[in-house]
C-alpha positions in Angstrom: -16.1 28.9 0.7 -14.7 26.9 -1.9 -11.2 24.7 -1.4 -9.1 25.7 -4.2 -6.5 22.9 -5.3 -4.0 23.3 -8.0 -3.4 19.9 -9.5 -0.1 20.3 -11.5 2.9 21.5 -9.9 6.4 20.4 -10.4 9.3 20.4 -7.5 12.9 19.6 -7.3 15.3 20.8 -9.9 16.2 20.6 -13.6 17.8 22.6 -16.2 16.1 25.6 -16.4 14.1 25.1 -13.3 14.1 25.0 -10.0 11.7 25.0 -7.1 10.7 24.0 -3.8 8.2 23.3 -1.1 8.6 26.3 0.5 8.7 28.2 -3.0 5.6 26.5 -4.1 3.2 27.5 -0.9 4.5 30.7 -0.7 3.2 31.1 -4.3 -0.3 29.3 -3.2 -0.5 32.1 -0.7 -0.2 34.6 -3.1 -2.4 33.1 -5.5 -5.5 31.9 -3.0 -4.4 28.3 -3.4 -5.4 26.1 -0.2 -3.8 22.7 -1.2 -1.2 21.7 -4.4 -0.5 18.3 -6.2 3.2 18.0 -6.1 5.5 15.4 -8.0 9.2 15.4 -9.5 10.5 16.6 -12.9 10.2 14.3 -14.7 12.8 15.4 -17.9 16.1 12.8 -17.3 16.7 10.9 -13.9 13.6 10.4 -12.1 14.1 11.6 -8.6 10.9 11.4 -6.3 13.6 12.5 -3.0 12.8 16.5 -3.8 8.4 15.5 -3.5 9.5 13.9 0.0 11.2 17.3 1.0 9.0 19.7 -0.6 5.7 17.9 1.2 7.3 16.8 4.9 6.6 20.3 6.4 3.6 21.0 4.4 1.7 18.0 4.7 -1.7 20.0 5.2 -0.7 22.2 1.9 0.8 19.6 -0.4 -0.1 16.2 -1.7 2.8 14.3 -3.0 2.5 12.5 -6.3 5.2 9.9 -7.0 6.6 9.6 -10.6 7.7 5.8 -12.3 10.2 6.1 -15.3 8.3 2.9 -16.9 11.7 2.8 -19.4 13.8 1.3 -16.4 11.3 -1.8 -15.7 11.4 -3.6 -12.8 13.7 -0.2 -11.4 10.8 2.3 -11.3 9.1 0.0 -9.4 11.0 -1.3 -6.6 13.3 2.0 -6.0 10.5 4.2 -4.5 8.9 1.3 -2.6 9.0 3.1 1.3 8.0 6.3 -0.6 5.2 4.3 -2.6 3.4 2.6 0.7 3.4 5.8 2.4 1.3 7.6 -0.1 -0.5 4.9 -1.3 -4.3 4.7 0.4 -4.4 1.1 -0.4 -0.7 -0.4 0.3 -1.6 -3.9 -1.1 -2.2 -2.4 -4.2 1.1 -0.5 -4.0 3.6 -3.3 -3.5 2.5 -5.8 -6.4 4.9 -7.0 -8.5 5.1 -5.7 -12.4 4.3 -8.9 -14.6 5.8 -6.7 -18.0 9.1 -8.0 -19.1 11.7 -5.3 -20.1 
């Protein structure tokens, strides 16, 4: 049997929107879905805290994605570092420093 894997899902909340970890497997259920791409909404304040919540007690059902506003610079990158390194496969690459200038 085939592992079925939905690449583009969205969780957390923004206007018009809303939905969660729980939601989201729930709906994989329904749907045949074994395993889901998760990351933020990414319309106004980046906020990678609801990918966290919606994949800690899924971690067999959902793989978190982490999203970088590239519009706040240096920001995007150091805010989600502890989030960054525990996602990333290669954590070297995952803590270098930007060289862009804002």
């Amino acid at each position: 049997m085939s592992l079925v894997i939905d690449a583009h899902n969205h969780v957390g909340v923004r206007h018009g929107a809303s939905q969660t970890g729980d939601e989201l497997v729930a709906k994989m259920d329904e749907a045949g879905v074994d395993r889901a791409c998760v990351f933020p909404f990414v319309e106004g304040v980046v906020d990678n805290t609801a990918v966290d919540d919606a994949a800690g007690p899924h971690p067999d059902r959902l793989i978190p994605y982490l999203a970088l506003n590239p519009w706040t610079g240096q920001a995007a990158i150091d805010e989600p570092a502890p989030a960054r390194r525990r996602r990333c496969p290669r954590p070297e690459a995952c803590t270098r420093r930007s060289t862009a200038t804002t």
